[in-house]
ROZAVO-137811 format. One line per 5 residues: number of its first residue (from 1); their letters; for each residue x negated, y, z negated of N, C-alpha, C, O. Coordinates in steps of 0.2 Angstrom, whole numbers. Layout:
residues N
NUM	a	X:Y:Z:X:Y:Z:X:Y:Z:X:Y:Z | ...
***
This chain:
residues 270
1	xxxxx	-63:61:53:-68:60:47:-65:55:43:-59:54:43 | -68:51:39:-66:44:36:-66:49:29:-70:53:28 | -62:47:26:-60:48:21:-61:43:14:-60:45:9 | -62:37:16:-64:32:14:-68:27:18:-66:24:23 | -75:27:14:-77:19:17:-79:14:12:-82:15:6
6	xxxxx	-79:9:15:-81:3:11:-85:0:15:-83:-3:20 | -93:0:12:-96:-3:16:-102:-11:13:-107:-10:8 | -101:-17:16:-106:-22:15:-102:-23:7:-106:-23:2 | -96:-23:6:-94:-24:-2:-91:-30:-3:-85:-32:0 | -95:-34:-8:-95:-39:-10:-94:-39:-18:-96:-34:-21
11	xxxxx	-90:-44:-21:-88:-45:-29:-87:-53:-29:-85:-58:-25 | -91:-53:-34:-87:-61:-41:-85:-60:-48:-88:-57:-52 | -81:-63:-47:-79:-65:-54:-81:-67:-57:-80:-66:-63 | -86:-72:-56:-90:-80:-58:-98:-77:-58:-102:-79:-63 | -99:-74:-53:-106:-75:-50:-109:-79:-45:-115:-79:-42
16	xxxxx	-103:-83:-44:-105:-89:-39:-100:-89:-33:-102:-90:-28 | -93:-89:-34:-91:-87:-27:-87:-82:-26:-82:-81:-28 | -91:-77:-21:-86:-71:-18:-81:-69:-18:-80:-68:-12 | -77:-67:-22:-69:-65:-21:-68:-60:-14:-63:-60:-11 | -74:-57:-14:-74:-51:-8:-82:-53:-7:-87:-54:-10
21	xxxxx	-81:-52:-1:-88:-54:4:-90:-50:10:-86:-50:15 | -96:-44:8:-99:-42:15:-93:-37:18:-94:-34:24 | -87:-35:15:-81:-30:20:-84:-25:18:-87:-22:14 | -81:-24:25:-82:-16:29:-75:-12:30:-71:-16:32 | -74:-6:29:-65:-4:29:-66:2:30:-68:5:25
26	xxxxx	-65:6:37:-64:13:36:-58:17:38:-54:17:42 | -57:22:32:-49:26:32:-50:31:33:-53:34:30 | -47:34:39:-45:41:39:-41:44:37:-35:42:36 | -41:51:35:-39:55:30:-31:57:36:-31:58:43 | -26:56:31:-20:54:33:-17:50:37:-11:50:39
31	xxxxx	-20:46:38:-18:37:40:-15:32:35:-15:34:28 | -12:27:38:-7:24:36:-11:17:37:-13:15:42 | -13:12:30:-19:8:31:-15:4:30:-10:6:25 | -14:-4:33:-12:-9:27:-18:-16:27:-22:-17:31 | -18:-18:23:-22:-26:22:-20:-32:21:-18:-35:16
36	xxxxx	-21:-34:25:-16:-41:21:-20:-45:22:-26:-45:25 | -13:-53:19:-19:-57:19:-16:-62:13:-14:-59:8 | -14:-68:14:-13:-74:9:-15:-72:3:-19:-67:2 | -11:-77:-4:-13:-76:-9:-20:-80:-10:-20:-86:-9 | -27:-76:-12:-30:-77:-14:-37:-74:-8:-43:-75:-8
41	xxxxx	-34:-70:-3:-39:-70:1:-43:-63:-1:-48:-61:2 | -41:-61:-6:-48:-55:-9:-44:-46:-7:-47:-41:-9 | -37:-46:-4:-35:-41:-3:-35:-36:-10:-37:-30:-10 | -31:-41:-17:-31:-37:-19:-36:-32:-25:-36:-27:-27 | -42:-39:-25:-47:-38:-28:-50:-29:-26:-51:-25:-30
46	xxxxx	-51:-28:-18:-51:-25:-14:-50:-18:-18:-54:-14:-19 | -43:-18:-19:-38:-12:-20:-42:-11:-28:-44:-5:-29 | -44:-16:-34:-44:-13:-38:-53:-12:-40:-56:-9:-44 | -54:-15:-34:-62:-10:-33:-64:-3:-30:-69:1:-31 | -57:-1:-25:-57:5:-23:-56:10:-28:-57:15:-26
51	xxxxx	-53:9:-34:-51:13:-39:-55:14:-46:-55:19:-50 | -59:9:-45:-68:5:-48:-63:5:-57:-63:8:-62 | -61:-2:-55:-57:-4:-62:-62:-10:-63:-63:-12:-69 | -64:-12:-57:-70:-15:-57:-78:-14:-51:-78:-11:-46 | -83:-16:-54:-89:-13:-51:-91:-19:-44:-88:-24:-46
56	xxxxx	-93:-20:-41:-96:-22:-34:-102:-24:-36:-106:-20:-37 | -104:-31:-36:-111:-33:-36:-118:-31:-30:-124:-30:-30 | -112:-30:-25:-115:-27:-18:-111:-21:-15:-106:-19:-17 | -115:-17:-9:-109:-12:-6:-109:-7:-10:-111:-7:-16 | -106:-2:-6:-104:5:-8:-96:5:-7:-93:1:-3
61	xxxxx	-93:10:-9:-87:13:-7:-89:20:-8:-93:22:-12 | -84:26:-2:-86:31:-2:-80:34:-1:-77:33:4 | -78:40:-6:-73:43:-6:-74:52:-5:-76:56:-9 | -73:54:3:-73:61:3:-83:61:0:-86:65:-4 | -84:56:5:-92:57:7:-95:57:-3:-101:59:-4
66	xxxxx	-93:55:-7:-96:55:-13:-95:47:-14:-90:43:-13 | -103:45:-15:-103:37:-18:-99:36:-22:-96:41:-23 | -96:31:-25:-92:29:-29:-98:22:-36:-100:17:-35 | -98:27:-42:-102:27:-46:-99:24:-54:-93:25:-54 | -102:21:-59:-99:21:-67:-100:30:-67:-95:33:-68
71	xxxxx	-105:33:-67:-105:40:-66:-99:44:-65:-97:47:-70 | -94:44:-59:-89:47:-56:-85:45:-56:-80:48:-52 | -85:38:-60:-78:34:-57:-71:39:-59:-67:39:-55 | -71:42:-65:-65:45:-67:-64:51:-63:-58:54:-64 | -70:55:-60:-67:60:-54:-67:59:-48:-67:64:-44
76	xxxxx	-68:50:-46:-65:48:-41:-58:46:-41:-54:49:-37 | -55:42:-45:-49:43:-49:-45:47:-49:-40:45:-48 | -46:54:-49:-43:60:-48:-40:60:-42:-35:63:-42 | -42:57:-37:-42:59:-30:-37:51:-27:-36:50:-21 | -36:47:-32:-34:40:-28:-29:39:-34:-29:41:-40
81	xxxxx	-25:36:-32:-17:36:-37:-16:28:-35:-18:27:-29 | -11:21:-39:-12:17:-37:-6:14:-40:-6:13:-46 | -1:12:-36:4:6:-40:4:0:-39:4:-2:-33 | 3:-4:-44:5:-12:-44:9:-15:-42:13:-12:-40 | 9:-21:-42:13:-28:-40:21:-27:-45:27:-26:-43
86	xxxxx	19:-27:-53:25:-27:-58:27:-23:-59:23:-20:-63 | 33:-19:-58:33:-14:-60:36:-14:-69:38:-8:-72 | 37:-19:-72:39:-19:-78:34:-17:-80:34:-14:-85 | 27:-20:-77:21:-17:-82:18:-11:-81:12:-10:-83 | 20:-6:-77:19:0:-78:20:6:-82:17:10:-84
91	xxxxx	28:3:-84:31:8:-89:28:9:-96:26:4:-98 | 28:16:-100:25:17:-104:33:21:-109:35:18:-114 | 35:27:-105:38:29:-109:46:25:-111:47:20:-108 | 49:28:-115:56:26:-116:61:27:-111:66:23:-110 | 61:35:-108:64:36:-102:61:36:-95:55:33:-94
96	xxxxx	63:38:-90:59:38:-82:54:46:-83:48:47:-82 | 61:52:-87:55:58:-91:50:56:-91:45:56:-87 | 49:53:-97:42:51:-102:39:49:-96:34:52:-94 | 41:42:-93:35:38:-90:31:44:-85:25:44:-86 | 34:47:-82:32:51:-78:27:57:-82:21:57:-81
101	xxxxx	29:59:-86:25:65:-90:18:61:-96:16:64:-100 | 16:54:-95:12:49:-98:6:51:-93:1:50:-95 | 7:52:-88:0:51:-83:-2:60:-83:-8:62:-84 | 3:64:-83:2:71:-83:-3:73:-91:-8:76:-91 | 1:71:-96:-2:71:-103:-10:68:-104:-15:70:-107
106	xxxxx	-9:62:-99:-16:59:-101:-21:65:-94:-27:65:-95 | -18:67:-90:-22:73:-86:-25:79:-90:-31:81:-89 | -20:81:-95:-21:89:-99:-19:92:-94:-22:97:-92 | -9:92:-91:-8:96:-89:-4:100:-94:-1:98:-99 | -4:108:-93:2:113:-96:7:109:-97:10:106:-93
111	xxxxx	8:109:-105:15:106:-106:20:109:-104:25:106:-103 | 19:117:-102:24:121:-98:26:118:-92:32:117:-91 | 20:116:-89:23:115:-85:26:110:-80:26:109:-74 | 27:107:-86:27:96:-86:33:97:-83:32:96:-77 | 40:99:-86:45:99:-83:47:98:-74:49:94:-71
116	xxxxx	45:107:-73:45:107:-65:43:100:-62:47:97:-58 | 35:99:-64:34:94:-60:37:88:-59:38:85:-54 | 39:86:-66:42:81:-66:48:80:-61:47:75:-57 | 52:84:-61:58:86:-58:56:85:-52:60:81:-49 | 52:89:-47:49:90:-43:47:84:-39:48:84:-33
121	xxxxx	44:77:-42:43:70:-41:48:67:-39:50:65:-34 | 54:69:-48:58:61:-48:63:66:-39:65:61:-35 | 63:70:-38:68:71:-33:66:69:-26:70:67:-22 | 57:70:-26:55:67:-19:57:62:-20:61:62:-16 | 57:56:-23:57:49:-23:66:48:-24:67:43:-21
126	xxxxx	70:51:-25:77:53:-27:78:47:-33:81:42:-32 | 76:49:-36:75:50:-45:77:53:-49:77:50:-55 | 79:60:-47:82:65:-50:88:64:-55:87:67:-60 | 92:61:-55:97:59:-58:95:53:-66:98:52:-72 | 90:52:-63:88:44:-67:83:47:-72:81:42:-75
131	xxxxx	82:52:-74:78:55:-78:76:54:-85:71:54:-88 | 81:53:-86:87:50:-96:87:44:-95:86:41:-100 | 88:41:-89:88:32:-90:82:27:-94:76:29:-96 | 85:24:-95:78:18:-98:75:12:-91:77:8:-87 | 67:16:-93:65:10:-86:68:4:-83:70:3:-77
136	xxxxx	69:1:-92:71:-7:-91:77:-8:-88:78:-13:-85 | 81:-3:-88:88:-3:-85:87:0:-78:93:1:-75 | 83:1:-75:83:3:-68:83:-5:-63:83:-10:-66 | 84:-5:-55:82:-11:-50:75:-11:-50:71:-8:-54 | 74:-16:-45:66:-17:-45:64:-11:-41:58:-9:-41
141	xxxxx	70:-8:-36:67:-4:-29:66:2:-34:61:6:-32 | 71:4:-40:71:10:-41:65:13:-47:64:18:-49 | 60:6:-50:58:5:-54:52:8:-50:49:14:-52 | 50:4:-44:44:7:-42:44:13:-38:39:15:-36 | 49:16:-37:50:23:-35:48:27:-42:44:33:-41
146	xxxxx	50:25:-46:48:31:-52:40:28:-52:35:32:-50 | 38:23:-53:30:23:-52:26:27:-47:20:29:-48 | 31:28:-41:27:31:-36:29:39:-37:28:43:-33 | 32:40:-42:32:48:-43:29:50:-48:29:56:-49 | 26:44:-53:23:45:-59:13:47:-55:9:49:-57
151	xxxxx	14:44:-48:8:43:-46:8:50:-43:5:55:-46 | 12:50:-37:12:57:-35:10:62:-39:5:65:-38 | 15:65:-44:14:72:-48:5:70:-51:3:75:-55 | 2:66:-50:-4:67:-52:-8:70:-47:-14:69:-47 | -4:73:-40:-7:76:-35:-14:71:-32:-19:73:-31
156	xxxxx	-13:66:-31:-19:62:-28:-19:60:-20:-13:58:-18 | -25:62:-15:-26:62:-9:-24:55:-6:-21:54:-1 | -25:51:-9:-25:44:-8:-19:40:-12:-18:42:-18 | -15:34:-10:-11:30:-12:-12:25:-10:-14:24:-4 | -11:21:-17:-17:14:-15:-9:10:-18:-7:11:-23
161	xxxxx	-6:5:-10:-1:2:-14:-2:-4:-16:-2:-7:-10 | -3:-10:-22:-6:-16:-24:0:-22:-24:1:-25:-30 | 2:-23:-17:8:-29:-15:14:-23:-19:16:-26:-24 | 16:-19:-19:20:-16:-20:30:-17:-23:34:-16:-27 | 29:-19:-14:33:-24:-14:36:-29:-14:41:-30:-10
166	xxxxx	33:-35:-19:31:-41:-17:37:-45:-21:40:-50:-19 | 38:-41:-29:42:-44:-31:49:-42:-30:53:-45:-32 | 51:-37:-25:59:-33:-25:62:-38:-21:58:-42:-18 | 69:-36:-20:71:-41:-16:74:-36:-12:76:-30:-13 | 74:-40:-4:76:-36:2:79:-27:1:76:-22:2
171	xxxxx	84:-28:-3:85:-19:-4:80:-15:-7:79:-9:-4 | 76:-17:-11:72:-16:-17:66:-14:-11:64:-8:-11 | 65:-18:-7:58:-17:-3:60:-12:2:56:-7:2 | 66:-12:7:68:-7:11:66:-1:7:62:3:9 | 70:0:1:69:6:-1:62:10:-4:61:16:-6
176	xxxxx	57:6:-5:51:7:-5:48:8:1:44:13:2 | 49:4:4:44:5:14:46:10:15:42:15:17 | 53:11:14:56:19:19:52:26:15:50:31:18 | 52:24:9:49:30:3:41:31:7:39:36:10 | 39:26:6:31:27:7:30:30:14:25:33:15
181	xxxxx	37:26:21:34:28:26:35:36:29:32:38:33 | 40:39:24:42:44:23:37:50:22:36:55:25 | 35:48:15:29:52:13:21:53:17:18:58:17 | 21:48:20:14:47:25:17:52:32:13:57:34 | 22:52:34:24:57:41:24:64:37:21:69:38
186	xxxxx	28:64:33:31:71:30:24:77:24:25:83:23 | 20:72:22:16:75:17:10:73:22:7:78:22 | 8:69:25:0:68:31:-3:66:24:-9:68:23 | 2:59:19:-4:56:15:-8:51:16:-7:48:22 | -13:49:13:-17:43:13:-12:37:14:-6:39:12
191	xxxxx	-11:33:15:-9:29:13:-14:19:13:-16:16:18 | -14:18:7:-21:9:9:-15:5:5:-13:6:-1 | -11:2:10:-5:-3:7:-8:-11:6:-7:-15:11 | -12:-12:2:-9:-21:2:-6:-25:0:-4:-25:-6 | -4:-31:6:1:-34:8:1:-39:10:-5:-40:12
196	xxxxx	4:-45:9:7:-49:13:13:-49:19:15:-54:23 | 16:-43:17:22:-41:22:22:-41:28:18:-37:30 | 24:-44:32:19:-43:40:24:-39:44:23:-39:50 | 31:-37:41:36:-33:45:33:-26:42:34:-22:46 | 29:-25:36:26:-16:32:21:-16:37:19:-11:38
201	xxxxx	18:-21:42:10:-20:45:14:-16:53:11:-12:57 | 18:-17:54:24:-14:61:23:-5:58:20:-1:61 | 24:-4:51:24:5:52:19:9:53:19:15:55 | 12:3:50:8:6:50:3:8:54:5:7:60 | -5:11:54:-7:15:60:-14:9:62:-17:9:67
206	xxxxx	-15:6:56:-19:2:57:-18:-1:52:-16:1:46 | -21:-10:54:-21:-15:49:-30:-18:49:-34:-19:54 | -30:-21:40:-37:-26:42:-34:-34:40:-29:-35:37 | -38:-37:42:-33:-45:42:-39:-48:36:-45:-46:37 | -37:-51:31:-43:-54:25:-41:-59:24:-35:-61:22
211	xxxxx	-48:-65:25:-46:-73:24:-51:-73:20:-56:-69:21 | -51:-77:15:-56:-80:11:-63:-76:9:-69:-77:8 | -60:-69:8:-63:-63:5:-66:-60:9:-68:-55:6 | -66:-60:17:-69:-59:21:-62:-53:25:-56:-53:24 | -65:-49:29:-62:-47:35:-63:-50:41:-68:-50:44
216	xxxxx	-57:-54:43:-59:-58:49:-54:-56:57:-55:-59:62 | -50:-50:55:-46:-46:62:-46:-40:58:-46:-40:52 | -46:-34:64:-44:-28:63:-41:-23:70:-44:-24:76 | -38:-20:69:-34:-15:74:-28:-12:73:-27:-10:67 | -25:-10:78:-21:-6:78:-11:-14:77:-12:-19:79
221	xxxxx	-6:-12:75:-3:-18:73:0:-19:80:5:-21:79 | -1:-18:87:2:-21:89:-4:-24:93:-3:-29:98 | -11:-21:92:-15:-27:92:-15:-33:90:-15:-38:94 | -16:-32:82:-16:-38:78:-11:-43:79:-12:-49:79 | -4:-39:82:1:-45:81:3:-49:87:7:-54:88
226	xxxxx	0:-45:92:-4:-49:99:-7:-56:99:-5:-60:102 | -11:-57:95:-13:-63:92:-10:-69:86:-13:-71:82 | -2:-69:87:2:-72:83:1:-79:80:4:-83:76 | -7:-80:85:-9:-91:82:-11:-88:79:-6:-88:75 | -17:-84:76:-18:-84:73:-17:-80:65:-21:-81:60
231	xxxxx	-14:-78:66:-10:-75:59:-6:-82:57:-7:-85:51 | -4:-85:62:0:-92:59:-6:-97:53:-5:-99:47 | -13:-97:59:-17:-101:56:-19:-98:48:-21:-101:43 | -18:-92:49:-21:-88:42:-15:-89:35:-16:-87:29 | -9:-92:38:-5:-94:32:0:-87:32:3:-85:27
236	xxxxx	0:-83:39:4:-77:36:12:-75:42:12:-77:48 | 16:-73:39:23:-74:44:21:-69:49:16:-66:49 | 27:-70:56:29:-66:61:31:-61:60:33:-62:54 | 32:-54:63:39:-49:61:46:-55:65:44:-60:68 | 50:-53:65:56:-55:67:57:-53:74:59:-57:78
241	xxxxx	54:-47:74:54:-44:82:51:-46:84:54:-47:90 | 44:-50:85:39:-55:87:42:-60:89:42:-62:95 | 46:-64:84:49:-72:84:54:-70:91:51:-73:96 | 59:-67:92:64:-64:95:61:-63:100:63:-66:105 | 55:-59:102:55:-59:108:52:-66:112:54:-68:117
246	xxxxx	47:-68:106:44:-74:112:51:-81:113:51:-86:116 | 56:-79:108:63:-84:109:67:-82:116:70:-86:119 | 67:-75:119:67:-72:123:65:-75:129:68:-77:134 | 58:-74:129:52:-75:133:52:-82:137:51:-83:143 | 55:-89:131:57:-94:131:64:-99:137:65:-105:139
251	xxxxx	66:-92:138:74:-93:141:71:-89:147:75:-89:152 | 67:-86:148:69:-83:155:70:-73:153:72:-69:157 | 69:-73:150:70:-64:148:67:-61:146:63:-62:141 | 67:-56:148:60:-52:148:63:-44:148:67:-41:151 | 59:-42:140:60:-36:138:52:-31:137:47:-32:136
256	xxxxx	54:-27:136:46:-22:139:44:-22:132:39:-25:132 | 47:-20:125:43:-20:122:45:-26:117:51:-28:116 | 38:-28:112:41:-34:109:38:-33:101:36:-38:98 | 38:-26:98:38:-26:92:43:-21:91:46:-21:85 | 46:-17:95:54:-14:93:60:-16:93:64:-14:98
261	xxxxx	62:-21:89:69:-24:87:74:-19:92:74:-21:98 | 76:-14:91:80:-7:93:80:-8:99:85:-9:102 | 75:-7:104:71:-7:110:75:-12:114:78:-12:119 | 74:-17:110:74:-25:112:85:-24:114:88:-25:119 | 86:-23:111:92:-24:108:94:-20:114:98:-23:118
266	xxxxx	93:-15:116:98:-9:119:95:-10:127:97:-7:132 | 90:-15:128:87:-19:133:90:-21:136:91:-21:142 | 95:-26:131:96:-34:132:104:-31:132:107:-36:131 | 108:-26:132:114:-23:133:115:-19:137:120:-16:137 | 110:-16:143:110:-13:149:112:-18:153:112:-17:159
***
C-alpha cells in the first residue's frame, strides 16, 4: 500500500514557470525513498509541498489515503516530520534539552513526560550526553542528529530529509547516512531523502531522478545507476563504486558486482 502519493503535482512561484511540473511519486509505507537532482531541478520545492508549507497550483498529494488540504494540513503534519539543509537554522532552544523539548511543547505534550522522551531520542541518535550542550557548539554531523531526534520524539510515520546533508563534511554526512540508514532497517521508517548525493541513492530502496521540475527516471538504484550517461548529462556524480568498476572494465577485469565497493575488493584479492 502506498503510503504516499503524489499525483500530476505542479507549483510556481511566479505563476509562469513551473518549479514542479506534472510529478507523479509513489511511497510505500516503510521504504527508503530518495530524489535527486541538480540544484534547481524542483526536488526540494517537492519536499516542502509534501509538508504543505506550500500549496500546489495543480495535483494532489495523498498521505495514508487522506488528500492533503488548507483543511488538514496541520493533522497531516502530524504524521510527516522533516529536517532541513541548515542545521543552524533549526535550533530554537539554548541547550540540545530545550531544542528537543520545543517541538514536544508546541505538540501539548505531558510535561511529565518530556524528560523520558527526550532522553529516549537524544540516545537513539547517541546524543545522550550532549543534552546540556549549546547547539552552536555542536559539529555539523552532530547538530543534525539532534534535529533528527527533535523530529523523531514527535513520533511521525514519515521523515522527510531536505538535502540533509549537504552542508556537513564527509564525517558529518557519514554519520548522518548511517543514522538515517539505521533507523529505516531497525524501526521499518518512511524514509523521502532529497539529494544530490548519488553515493545516499546506493542505500536506498528506490530513487526518482528530477530535471527541470520534471521526473525524468525512476527505479530501483541499481537501475538508475545503470544508465551512468545519463545521470552525467543531468549534471549529477557517479558512486565511486561505479567510476572503479568501469575503470576495471577498462583494463581487462571483470567483477560480478559493480555497485558494492566491499564485493569488488574481496573479488579483486581471490
Amino acid at each position: 500500500m502506498n503510503q504516499l502519493s503524489i499525483k500530476n503535482l505542479s507549483f510556481s512561484y511566479d505563476n509562469k514557470v513551473f518549479a514542479v511540473e506534472d510529478v507523479n511519486i509513489e511511497v510505500k509505507r516503510g521504504k527508503y525513498v530518495t530524489i535527486i537532482g541538480h540544484n534547481g531541478s524542483g526536488k526540494s520545492t517537492v519536499a516542502k509541498l509534501i509538508i504543505g508549507l506550500m500549496e500546489a497550483q495543480q495535483g494532489e498529494i495523498i498521505v495514508d489515503g487522506e488528500r492533503l488540504t488548507p483543511e488538514n494540513v496541520y493533522e497531516i503534519r502530524e504524521k510527516i516530520a522533516i529536517v532541513f539543509q541548515n542545521p543552524d537554522n533549526q535550533f530554537i532552544g539554548s541547550t540540545v534539552r530545550d531544542d528537543i523539548a520545543f517541538g514536544l511543547e508546541n505538540a501539548m505534550v505531558n510535561p511529565e513526560d518530556m524528560n523520558a522522551i527526550i532522553e529516549k531520542y537524544a540516545g537513539r541518535v547517541g546524543m545522550l550526553d550532549y543534552l546540556e550542550h549549546e547547539p552552536t557548539k555542536l559539529s555539523g554531523g552532530q547538530k543534525q542528529r539532534v534535529a533528527i531526534a527533535g523530529a523523531l520524539a514527535l513520533h511521525p510515520e514519515i521523515l522527510v530529509l531536505d538535502e540533509a546533508t549537504s552542508m556537513l563534511d564527509p564525517k558529518g554526512r557519514d554519520e548522518v547516512n548511517n543514522l538515517v540508514h539505521e533507523l529505516h532497517h531497525k524501526n521499518d521508517m518512511t524514509i523521502i531523502s532529497i539529494t544530490h548525493d548519488i553515493e545516499e541513492v546506493t542505500m536506498s530502496d528506490y530513487v526518482f531522478v528530477m530535471s527541470d521540475g520534471k521526473v525524468v527516471m525512476e527505479g530501483t538504484p541499481q537501475e538508475v545507476l545503470e544508465k551512468s550517461d545519463i545521470l552525467v548529462d543531468l549534471q549529477l556524480d557517479i558512486p565511486f563504486s561505479v567510476k572503479f568498476y568501469e575503470a576495471l572494465r577498462k583494463q581487462g577485469i571483470h567483477v560480478s558486482s559493480k555497485f558494492e565497493l566491499e564485493r569488488m575488493v574481496d573479488e579483486l584479492c581471490q
